[in-house]
One Martini backbone bead per residue (centre of mass of N, CA, C, O) as a GRO file, in nm:
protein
  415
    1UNK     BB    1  -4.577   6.897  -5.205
    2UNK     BB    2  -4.310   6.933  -5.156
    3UNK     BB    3  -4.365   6.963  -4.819
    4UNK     BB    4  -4.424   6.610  -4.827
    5UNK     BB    5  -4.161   6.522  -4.909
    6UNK     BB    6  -3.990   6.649  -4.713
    7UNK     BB    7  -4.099   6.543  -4.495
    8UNK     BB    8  -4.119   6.181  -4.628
    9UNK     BB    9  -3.818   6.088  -4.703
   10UNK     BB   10  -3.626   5.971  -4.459
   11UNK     BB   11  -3.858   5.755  -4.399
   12UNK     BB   12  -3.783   5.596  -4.652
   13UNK     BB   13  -3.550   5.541  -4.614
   14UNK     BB   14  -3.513   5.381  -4.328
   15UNK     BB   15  -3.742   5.137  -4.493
   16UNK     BB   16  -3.494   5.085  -4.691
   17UNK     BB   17  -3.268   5.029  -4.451
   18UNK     BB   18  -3.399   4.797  -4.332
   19UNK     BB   19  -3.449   4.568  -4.551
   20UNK     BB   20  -3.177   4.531  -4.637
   21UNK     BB   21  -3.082   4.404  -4.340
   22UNK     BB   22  -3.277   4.180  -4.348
   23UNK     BB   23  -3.100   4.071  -4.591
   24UNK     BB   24  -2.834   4.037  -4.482
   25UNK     BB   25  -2.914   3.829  -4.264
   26UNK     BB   26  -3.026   3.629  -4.404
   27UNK     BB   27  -2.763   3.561  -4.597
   28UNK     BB   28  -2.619   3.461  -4.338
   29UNK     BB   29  -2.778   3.277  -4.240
   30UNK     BB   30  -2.771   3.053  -4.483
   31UNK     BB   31  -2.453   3.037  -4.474
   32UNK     BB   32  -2.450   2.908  -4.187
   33UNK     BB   33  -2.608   2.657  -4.259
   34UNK     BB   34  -2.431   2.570  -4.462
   35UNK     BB   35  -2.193   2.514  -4.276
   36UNK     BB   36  -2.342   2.326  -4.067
   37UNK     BB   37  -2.359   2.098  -4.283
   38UNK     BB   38  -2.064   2.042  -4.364
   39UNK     BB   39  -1.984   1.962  -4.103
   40UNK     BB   40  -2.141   1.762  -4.080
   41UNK     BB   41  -2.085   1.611  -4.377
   42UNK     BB   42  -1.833   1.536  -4.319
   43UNK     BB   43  -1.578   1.296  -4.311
   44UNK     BB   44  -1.630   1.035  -4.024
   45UNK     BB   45  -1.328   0.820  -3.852
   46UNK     BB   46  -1.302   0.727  -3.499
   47UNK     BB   47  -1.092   0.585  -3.262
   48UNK     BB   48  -1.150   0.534  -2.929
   49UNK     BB   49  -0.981   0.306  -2.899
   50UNK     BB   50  -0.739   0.202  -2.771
   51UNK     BB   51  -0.471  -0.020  -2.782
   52UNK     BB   52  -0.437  -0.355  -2.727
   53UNK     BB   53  -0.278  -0.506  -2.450
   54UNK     BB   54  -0.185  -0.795  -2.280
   55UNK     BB   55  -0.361  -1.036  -2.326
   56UNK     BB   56  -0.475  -1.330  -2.279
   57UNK     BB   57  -0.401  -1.608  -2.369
   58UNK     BB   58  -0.707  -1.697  -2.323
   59UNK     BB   59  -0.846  -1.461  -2.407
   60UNK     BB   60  -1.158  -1.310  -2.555
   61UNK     BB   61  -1.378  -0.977  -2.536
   62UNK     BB   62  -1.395  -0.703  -2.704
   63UNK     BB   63  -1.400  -0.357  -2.730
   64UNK     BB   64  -1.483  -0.114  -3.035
   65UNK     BB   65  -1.481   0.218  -3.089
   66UNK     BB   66  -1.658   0.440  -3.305
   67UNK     BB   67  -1.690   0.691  -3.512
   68UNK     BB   68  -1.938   0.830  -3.761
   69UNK     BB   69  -2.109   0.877  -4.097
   70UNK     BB   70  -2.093   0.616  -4.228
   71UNK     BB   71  -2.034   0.334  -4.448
   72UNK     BB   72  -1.872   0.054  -4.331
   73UNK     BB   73  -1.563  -0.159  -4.283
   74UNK     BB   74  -1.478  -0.484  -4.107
   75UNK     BB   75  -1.134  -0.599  -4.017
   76UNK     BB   76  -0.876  -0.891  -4.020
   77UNK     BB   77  -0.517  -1.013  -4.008
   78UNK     BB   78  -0.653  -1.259  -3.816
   79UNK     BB   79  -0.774  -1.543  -3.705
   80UNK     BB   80  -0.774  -1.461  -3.404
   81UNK     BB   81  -0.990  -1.270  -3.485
   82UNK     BB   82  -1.353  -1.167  -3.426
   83UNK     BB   83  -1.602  -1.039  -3.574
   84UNK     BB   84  -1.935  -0.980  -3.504
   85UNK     BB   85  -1.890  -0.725  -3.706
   86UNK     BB   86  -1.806  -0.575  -4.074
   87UNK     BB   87  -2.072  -0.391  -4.069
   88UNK     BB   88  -2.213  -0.048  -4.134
   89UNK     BB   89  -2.354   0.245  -3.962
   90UNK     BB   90  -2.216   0.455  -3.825
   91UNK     BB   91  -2.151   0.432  -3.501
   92UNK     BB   92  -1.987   0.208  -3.307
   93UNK     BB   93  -1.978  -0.154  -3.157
   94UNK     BB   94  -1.761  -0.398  -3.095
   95UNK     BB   95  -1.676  -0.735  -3.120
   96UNK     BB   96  -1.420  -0.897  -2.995
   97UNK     BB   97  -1.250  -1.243  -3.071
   98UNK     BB   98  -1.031  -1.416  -2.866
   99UNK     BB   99  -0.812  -1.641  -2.888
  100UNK     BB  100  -0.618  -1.925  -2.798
  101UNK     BB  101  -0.273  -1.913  -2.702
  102UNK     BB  102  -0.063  -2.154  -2.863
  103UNK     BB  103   0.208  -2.099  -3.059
  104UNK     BB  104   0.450  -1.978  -2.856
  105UNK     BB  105   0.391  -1.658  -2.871
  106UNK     BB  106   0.353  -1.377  -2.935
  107UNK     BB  107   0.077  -1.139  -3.062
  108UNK     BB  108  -0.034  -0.924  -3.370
  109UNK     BB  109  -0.297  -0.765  -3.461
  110UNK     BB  110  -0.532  -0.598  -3.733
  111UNK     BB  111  -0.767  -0.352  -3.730
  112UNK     BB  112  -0.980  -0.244  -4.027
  113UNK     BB  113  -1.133   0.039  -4.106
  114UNK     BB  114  -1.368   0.147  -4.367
  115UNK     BB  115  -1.491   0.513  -4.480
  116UNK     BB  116  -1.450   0.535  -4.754
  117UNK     BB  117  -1.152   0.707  -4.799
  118UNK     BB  118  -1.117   0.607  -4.479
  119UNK     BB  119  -0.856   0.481  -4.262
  120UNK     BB  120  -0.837   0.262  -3.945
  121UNK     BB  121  -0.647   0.127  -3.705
  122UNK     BB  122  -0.577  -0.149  -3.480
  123UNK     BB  123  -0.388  -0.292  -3.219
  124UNK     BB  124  -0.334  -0.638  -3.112
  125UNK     BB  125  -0.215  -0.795  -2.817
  126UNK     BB  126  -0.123  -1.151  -2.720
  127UNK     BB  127   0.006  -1.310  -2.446
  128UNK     BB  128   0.235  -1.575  -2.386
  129UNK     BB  129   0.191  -1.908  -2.197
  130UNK     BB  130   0.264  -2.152  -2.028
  131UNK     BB  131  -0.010  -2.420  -1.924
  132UNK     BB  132   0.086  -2.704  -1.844
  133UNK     BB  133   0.201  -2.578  -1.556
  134UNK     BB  134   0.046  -2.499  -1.270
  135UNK     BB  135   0.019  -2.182  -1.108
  136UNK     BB  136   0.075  -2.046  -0.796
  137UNK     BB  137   0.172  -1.687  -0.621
  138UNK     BB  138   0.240  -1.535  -0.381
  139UNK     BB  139   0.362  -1.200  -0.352
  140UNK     BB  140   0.232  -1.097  -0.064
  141UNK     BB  141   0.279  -1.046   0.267
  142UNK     BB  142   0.256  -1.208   0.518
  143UNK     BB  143   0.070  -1.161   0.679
  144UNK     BB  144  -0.245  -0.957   0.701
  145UNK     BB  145  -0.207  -0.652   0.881
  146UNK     BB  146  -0.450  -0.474   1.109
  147UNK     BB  147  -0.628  -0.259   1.223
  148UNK     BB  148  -0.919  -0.205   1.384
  149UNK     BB  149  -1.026   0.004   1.136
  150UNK     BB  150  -0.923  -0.097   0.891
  151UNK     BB  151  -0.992  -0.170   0.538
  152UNK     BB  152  -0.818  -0.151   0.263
  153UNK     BB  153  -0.670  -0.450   0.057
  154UNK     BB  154  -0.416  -0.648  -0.112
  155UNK     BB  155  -0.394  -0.932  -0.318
  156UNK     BB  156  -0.105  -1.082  -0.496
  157UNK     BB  157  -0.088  -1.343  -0.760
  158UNK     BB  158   0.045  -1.567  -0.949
  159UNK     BB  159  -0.069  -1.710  -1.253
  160UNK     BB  160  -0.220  -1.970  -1.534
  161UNK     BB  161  -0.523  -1.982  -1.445
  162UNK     BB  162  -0.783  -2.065  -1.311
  163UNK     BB  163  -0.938  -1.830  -1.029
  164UNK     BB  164  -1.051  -1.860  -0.706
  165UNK     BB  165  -1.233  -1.657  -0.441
  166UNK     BB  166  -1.245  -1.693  -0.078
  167UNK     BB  167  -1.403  -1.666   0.260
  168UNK     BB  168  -1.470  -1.714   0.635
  169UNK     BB  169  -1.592  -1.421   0.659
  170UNK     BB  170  -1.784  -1.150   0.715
  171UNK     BB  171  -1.546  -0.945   0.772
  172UNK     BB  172  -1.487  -0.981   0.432
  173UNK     BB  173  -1.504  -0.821   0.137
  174UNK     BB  174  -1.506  -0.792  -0.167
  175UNK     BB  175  -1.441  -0.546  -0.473
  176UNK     BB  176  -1.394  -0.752  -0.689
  177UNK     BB  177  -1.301  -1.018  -0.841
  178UNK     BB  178  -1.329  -1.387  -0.793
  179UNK     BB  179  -1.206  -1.442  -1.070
  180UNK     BB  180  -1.010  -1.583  -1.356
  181UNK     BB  181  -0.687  -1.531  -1.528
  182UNK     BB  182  -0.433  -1.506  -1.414
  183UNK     BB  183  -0.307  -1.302  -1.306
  184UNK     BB  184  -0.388  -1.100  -0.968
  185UNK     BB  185  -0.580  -0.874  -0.784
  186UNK     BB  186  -0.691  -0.843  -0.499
  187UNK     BB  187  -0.992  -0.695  -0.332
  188UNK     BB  188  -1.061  -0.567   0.001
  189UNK     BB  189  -1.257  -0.569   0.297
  190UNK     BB  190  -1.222  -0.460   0.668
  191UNK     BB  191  -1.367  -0.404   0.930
  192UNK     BB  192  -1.437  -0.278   1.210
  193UNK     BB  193  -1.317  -0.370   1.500
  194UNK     BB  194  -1.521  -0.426   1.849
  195UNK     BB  195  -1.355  -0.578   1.991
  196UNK     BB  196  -1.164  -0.789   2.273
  197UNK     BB  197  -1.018  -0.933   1.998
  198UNK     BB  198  -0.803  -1.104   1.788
  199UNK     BB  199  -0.893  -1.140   1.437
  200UNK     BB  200  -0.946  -1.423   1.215
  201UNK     BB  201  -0.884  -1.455   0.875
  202UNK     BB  202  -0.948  -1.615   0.566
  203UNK     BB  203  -0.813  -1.664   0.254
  204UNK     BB  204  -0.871  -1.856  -0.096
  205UNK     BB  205  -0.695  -2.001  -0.346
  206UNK     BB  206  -0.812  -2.158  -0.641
  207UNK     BB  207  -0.612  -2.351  -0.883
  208UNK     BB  208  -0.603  -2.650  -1.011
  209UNK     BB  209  -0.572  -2.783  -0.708
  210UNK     BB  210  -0.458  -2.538  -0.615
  211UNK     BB  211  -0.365  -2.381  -0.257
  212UNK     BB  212  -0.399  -2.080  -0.114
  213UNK     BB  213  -0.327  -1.898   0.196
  214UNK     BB  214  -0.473  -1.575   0.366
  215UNK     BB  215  -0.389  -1.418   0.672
  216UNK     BB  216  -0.590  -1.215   0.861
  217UNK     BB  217  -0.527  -0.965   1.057
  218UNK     BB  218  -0.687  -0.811   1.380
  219UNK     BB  219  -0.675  -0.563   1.575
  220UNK     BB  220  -0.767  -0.375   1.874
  221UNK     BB  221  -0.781  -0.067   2.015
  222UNK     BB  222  -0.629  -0.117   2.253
  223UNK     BB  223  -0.351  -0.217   2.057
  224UNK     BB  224  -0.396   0.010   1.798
  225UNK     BB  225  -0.160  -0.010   1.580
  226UNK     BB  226   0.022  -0.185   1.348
  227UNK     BB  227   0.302  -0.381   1.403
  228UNK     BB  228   0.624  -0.327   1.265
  229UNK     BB  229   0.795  -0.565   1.388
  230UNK     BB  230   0.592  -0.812   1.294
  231UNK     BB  231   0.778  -0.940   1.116
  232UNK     BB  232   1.009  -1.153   0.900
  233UNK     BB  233   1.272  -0.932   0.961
  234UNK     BB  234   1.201  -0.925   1.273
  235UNK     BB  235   1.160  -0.937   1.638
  236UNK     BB  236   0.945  -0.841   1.897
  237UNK     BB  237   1.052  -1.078   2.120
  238UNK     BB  238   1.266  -1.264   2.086
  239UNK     BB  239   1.267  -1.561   1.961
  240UNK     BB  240   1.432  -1.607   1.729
  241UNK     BB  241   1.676  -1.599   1.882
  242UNK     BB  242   1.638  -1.812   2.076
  243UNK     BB  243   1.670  -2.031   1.830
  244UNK     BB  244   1.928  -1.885   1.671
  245UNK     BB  245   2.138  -1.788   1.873
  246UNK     BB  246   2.193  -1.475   1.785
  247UNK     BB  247   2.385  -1.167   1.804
  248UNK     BB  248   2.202  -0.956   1.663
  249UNK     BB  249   1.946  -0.878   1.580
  250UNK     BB  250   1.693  -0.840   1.384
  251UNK     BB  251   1.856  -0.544   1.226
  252UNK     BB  252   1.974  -0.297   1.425
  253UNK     BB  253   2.262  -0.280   1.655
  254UNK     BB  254   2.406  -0.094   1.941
  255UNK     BB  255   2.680   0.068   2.141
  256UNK     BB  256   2.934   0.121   2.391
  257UNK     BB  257   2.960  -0.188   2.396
  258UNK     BB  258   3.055  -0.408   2.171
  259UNK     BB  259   3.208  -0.658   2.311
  260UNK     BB  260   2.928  -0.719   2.504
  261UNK     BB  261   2.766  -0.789   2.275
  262UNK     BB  262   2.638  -1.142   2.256
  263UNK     BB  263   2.425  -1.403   2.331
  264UNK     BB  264   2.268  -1.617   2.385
  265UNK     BB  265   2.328  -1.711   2.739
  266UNK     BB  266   2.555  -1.515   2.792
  267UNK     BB  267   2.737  -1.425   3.025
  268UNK     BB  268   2.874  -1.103   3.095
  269UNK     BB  269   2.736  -0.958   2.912
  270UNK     BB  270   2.518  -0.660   2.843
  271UNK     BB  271   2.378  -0.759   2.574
  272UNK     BB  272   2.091  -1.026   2.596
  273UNK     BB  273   1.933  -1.316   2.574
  274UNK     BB  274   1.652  -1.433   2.781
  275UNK     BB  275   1.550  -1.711   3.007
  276UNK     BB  276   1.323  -1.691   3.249
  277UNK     BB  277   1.439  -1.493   3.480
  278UNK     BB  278   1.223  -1.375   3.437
  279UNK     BB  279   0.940  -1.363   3.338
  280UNK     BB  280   0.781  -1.323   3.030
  281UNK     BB  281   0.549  -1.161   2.885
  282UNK     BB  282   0.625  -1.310   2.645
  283UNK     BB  283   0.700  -1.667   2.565
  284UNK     BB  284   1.055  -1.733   2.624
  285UNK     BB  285   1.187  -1.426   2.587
  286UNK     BB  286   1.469  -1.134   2.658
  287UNK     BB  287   1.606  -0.861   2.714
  288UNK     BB  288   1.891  -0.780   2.831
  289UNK     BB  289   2.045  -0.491   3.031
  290UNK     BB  290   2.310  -0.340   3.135
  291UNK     BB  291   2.322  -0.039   3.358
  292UNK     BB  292   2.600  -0.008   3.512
  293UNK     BB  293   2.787   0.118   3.732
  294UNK     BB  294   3.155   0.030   3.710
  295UNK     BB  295   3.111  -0.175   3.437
  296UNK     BB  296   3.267  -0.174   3.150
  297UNK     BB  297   3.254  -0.467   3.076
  298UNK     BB  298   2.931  -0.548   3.157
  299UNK     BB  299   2.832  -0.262   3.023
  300UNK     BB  300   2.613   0.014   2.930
  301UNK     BB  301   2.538   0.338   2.835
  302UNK     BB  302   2.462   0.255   2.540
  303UNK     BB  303   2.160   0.223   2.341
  304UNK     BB  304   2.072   0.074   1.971
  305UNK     BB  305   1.824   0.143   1.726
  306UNK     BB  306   1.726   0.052   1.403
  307UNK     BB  307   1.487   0.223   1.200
  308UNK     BB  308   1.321   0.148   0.872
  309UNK     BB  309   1.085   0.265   0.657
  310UNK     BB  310   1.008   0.583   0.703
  311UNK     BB  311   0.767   0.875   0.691
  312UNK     BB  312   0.805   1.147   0.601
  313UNK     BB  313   0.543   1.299   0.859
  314UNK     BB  314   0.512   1.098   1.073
  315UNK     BB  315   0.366   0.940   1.332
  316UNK     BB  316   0.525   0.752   1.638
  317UNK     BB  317   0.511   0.458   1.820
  318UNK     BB  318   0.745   0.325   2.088
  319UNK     BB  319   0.781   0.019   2.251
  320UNK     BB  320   0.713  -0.141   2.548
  321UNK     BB  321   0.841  -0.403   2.821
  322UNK     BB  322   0.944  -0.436   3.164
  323UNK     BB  323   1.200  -0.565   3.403
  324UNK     BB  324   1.290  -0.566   3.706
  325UNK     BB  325   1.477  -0.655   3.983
  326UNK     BB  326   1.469  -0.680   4.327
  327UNK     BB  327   1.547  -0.458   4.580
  328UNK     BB  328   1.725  -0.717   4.707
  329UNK     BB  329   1.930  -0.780   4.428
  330UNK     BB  330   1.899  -0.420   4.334
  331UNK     BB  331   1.994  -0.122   4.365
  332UNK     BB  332   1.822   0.115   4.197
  333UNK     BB  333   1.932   0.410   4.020
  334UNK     BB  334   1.762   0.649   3.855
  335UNK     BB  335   1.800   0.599   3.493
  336UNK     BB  336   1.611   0.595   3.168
  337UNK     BB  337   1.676   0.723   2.858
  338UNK     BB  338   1.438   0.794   2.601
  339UNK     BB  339   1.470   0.823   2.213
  340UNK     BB  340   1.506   1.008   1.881
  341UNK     BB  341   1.745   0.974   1.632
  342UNK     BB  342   1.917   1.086   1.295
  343UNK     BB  343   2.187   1.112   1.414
  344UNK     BB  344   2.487   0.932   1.513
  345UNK     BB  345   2.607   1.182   1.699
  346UNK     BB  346   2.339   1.188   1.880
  347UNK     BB  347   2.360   0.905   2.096
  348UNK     BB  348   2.515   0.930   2.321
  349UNK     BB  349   2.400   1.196   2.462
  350UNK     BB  350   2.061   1.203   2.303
  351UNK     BB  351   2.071   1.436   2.110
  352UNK     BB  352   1.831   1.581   1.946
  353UNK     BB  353   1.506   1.483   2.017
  354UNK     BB  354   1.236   1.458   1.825
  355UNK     BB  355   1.152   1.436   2.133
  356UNK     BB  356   1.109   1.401   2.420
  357UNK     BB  357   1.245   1.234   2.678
  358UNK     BB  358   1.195   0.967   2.863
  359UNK     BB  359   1.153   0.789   3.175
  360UNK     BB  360   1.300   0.486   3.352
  361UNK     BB  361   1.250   0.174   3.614
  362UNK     BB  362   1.243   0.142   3.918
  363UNK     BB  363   0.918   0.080   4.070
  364UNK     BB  364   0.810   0.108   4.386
  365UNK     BB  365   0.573  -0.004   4.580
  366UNK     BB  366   0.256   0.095   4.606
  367UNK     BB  367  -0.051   0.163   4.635
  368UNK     BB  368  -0.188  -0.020   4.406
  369UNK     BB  369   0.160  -0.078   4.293
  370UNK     BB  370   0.303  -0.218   4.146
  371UNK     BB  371   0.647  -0.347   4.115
  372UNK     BB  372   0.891  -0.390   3.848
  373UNK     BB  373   0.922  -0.672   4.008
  374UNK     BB  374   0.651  -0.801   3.949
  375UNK     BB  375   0.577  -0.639   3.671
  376UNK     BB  376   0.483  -0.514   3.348
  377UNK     BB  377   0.600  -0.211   3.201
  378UNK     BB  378   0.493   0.048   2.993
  379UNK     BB  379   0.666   0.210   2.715
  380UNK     BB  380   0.667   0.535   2.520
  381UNK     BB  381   0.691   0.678   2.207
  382UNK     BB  382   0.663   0.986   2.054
  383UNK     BB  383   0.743   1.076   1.717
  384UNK     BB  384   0.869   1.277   1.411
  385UNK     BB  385   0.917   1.294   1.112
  386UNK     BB  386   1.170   1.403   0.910
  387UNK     BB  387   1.224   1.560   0.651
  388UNK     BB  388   1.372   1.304   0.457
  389UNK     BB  389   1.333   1.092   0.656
  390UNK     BB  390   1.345   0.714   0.732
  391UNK     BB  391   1.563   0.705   0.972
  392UNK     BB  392   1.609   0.580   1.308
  393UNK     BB  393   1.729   0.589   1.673
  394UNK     BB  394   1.707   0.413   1.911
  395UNK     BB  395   1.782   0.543   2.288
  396UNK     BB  396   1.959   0.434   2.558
  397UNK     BB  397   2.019   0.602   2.844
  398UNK     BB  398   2.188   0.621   3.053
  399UNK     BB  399   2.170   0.742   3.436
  400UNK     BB  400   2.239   0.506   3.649
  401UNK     BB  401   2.141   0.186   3.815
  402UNK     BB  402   2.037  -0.068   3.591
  403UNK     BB  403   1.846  -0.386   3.468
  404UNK     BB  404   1.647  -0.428   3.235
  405UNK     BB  405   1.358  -0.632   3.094
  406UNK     BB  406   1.298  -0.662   2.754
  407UNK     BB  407   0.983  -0.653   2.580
  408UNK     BB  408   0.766  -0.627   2.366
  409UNK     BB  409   0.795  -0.440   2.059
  410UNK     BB  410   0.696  -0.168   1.890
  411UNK     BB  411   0.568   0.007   1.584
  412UNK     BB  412   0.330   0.265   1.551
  413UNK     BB  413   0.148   0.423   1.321
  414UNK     BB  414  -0.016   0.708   1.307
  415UNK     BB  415  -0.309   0.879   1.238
   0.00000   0.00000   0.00000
């Protein structure tokens, strides 16, 4: 007897240590259970939906959103807010109707959810407009200029009416709303041009008999990408100097000789605008240019334009097209050096150029190819801007004894 008891003690001992474990874990998970239900049971009422601010004057249908466990109820302290809903069980979507607002004077009202002890508001603000007189106002720079890869564009525009917007080209497509209430921005998508020509759509935006529209250009491949200088600001090819008759063109320009510098039509000046002879490569006129040996009185070493709005770390290629008088004419030896400096004491000897810099001139025909006093030669640079850097002054710095017809000027943002 002893020994059976000697043997099976230590065994009853485990399996009441077993039991008692078992007991007190029945006991935890109980305890947690009780804890996860409480958790349940909090009483919640939270507003997902933020304060909602510059409503249209025109009003319109809201959603609010909030979470709860409880039986709510919904009100309003303005009766321009209509609640569709004011009461119910549980979280929760309601719509609220804002009427128009026509008081003269932005105004704020305020929704309060009540569940239980719990209280919770949000404000809604909706701005007022005079709409007796319609308005449309483009607001983006017209027209709206793409390369060929086409892309995302978008026009703003200032209404105070409803308004509706279409194209007239399939290869231009909306990508939100064309209709709507006030103030908007259109956003389209334009098509990559495969064509071997510019082609142009219209939008078109009408609002209570009012009609505005915005031209869309796209050039094509062979073209590049799009002239930044063909802007209202610019002017790429000098026609408008040639309207409004006055020298240094819209933009910035000097040279070694500032009183050379003259106007339209002004001869024995260093640099004009002139027309005629030679024929310009497009419109009715071109820059003339003097760099000859030995004429301090009416000739440049160097000119610069300044170019500014540009994107530091970006790549850019500036060009034009040229024509020189014929060897008949004038003797030309040497060359023009072009190139892109950011520091104006670097100018005069063309110092610390952004890029190699490239050089042009008279072209004596050869086999196969005009003399550049018979064709117009087109002449490209291109250069990365430095960091923090926005400005660049393009450089022609004589070489020899030169007399280039300079025409269509571009300026293009390299992919």
């Amino acid at each position: 007897m002893k020994e059976y008891i000697s043997c099976h003690l230590p065994k009853s001992l485990k399996m009441a240590s077993a039991y008692i474990w078992l007991l007190l874990l029945s006991i935890s998970l109980l305890q947690s259970c009780d804890d996860d239900d409480e958790v349940k049971n909090k009483p919640t009422l939270y507003i997902i939906t933020e304060s909602i601010d510059g409503l249209s004057t025109y009003g319109g249908i809201v959603q609010v959103e909030f979470l709860c466990n409880l039986d709510w109820k919904a009100s309003a302290d303005a009766s321009w807010i209509i609640l569709d809903e004011t009461s119910g069980s549980q979280s929760a979507t309601i719509d609220v109707r804002i009427a128009k607002n026509e008081e003269g004077a932005d105004r704020t009202g305020t929704i309060t959810l009540v569940a239980g002890e719990l209280k919770k508001t949000l404000s809604i603000t909706q701005k007022y407009r005079d709409i007796s007189t319609p308005q449309l106002e483009i607001t983006t720079k017209i027209p709206v200029k793409l390369g060929f890869e086409g892309g995302v564009e978008s026009i703003s525009f200032v209404c105070n009416v409803r308004w509706e917007a279409s194209t007239n080209v399939d290869w231009i497509t909306f990508s939100n709303a064309t209709s709507g209430l006030e103030d908007g921005t259109l956003n389209f998508v334009v098509e990559t041009n495969e064509g071997d020509e510019i082609r142009e759509g219209i939008i078109t935006i009408v609002a209570q008999g009012m009609t505005k529209t915005v031209d869309i250009v796209q050039q094509t491949e062979a073209m590049g990408g799009v002239n930044l200088l063909d802007t209202p600001e610019e002017d790429y090819s000098f026609e408008r100097i040639t309207t409004n008759k006055y020298w240094p063109a819209l933009g910035e320009w000097g040279g070694s000789n500032t009183e050379g510098i003259g106007k339209f039509g002004a001869n024995n000046t260093a640099i004009r605008v002139s027309a005629g002879s030679p024929t310009p490569r497009t419109g009715a006129s071109y820059l003339f240019l003097r760099m000859r040996d030995n004429e301090q009185a009416n000739s440049l070493d160097w000119l610069w334009r300044k170019l500014g709005g540009l994107i530091p770390g970006k790549s850019y290629t500036f060009s034009f097209w040229y024509k020189t008088p014929p060897e008949k004419d004038m003797v030309q030896t040497g060359n023009i050096r072009l190139g892109a400096v950011v520091d104006a004491a670097d100018i005069s000897n063309l110092s610390n150029p952004l890029a190699p810099e490239v050089t042009f001139g008279y072209v004596a025909a050869s086999d196969g190819v005009l003399s550049s006093s018979d064709e117009h030669k087109k002449v490209s640079y291109t250069f990365t801007m430095p960091a923090g850097k926005t400005e660049v002054y393009i450089v022609w710095r004589r070489n020899g004894h030169q007399q280039p017809f300079l025409d269509d000027m571009s300026l293009v943002l390299n992919p």
